[in-house]
C-alpha positions as CSV (number, residue, x, y, z in Angstrom):
1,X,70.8,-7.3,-15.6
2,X,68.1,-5.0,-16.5
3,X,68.9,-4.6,-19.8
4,X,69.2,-8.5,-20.3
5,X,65.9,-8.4,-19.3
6,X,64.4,-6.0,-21.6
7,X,66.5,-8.0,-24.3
8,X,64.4,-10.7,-23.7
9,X,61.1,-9.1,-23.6
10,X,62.0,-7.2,-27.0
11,X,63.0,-10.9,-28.6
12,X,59.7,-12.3,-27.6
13,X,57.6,-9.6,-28.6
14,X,54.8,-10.5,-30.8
15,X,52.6,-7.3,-33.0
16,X,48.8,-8.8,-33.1
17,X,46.4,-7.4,-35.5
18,X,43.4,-6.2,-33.9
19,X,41.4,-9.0,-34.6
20,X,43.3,-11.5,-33.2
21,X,44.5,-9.1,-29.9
22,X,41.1,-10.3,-28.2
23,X,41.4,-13.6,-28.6
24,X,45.4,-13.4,-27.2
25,X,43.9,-11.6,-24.5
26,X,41.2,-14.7,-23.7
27,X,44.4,-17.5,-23.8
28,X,46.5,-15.7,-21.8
29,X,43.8,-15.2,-19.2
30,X,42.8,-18.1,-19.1
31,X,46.6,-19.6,-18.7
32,X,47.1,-17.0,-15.8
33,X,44.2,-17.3,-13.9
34,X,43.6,-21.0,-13.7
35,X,45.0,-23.9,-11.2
36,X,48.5,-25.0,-11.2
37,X,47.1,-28.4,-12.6
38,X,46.4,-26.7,-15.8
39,X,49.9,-26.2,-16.6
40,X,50.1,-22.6,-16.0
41,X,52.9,-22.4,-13.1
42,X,54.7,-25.3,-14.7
43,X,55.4,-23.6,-17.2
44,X,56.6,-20.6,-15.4
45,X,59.6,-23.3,-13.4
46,X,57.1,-23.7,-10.6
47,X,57.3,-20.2,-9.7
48,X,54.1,-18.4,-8.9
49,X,56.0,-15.2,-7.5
50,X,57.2,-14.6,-11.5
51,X,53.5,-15.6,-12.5
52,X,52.6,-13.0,-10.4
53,X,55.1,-10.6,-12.0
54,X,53.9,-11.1,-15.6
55,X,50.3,-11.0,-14.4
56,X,51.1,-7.5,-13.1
57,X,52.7,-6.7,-16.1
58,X,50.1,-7.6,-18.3
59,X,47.2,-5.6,-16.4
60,X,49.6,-2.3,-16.5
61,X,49.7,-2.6,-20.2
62,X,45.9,-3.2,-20.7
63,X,45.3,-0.4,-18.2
64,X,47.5,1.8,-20.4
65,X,46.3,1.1,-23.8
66,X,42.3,0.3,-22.4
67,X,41.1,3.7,-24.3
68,X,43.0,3.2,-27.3
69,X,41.7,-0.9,-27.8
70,X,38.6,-1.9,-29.8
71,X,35.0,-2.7,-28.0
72,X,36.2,-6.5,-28.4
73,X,39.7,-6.2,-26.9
74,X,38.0,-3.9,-24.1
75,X,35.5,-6.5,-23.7
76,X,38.4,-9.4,-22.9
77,X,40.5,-6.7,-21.3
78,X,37.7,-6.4,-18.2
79,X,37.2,-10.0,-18.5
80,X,41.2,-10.8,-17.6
81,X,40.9,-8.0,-14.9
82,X,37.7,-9.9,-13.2
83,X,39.6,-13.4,-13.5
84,X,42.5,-12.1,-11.9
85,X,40.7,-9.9,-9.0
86,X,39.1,-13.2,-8.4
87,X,42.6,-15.3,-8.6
88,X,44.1,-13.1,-6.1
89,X,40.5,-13.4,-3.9
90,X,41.2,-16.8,-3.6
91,X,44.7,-16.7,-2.8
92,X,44.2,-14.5,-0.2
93,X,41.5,-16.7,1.2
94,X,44.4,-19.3,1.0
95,X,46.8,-17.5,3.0
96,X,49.3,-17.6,0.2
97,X,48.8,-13.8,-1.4
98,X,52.2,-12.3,-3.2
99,X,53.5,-8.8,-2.6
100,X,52.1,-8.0,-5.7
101,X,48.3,-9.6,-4.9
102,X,47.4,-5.7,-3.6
103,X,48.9,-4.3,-7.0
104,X,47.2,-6.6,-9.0
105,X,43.6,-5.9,-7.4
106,X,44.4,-2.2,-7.3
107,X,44.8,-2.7,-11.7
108,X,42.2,-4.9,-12.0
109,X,39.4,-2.2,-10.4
110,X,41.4,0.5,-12.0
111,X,40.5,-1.8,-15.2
112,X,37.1,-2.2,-14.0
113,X,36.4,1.3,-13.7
114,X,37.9,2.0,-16.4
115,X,35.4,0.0,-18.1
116,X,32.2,1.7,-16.7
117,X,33.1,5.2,-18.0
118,X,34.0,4.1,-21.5
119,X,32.2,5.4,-24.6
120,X,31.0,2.0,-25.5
121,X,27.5,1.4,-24.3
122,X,28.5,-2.5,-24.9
123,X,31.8,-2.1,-22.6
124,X,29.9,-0.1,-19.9
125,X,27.2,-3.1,-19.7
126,X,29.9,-5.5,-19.1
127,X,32.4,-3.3,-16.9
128,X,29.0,-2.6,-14.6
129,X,28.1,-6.2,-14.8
130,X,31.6,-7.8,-13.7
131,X,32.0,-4.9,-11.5
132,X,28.8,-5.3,-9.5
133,X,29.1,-9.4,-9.3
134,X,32.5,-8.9,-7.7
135,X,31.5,-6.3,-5.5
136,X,28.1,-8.2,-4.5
137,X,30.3,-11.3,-3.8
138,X,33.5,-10.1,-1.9
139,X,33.6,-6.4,-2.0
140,X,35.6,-3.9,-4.6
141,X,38.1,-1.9,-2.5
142,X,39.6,1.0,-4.6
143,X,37.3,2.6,-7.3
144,X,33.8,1.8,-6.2
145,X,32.6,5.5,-7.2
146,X,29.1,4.4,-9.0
147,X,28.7,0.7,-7.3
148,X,25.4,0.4,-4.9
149,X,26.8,-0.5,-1.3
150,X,27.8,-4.5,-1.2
151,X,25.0,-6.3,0.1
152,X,25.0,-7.5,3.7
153,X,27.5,-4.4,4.9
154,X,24.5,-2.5,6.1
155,X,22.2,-3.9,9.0
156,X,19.1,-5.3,8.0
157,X,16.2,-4.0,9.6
């Protein structure tokens, strides 16, 4: 069964030039991340536990190649990892998180921090700027090593 699988994944397997890799990245965020009325889990037979799945997928294979990809492809790469920290944020706050919701954040920050320690002072900017809106709005929870306290958590005196 497994094997089938990976069959499967091998047949569909596309090689993008660099140029175009960023621009992959954008569509398939965007397809991911948005509402059902969008098409995205129709597509997928209804099924948002094997959305989920690919999701997961796709943010372990950013998070593995994130140093080798260009400044662009980084660029989108945070970009996907803050629109699907956000998509699990709301699902949560739906009472309909997955298994894999907690995997998924825990790539995404990874992602994220990721990001802020790059070379690129461009990537850095953008990794520190998603990465503090999130954490000023709901709160980062893994790797939050460099992010001022979220605003509200302390008293106010």
């Amino acid at each position: 069964d497994n094997e089938k699988e990976e069959s499967e994944l091998a047949m569909l397997a596309v090689n993008l030039p660099p140029e175009a890799l960023s621009s992959a990245l954008w569509i398939v965020g965007e397809w991911m991340t948005n509402s059902p009325s969008l098409g995205a889990s129709n597509l997928v037979q209804n099924s948002q536990d094997t959305l989920s799945k690919a999701r997961c997928e796709l943010l372990r294979l950013i998070g593995r190649c994130f140093p080798g990809l260009g400044v662009d492809e980084k660029h989108q790469a945070i970009h996907f990892a803050s629109k699907v920290w956000i998509a699990n944020v709301v699902a949560q706050n739906l009472a309909s998180a997955m298994d894999n919701s907690t995997v998924e954040v825990a790539i995404c920050e990874h992602i994220l921090s990721l990001g802020r320690i790059d070379v690129s002072p461009d990537v850095k900017d953008r990794a520190r700027f998603e990465s503090s809106v999130l954490h000023a709005s709901v709160g980062l929870k893994y790797d939050t090593d460099g992010l001022e306290e979220k605003p509200g958590s302390a008293g106010l005196t």
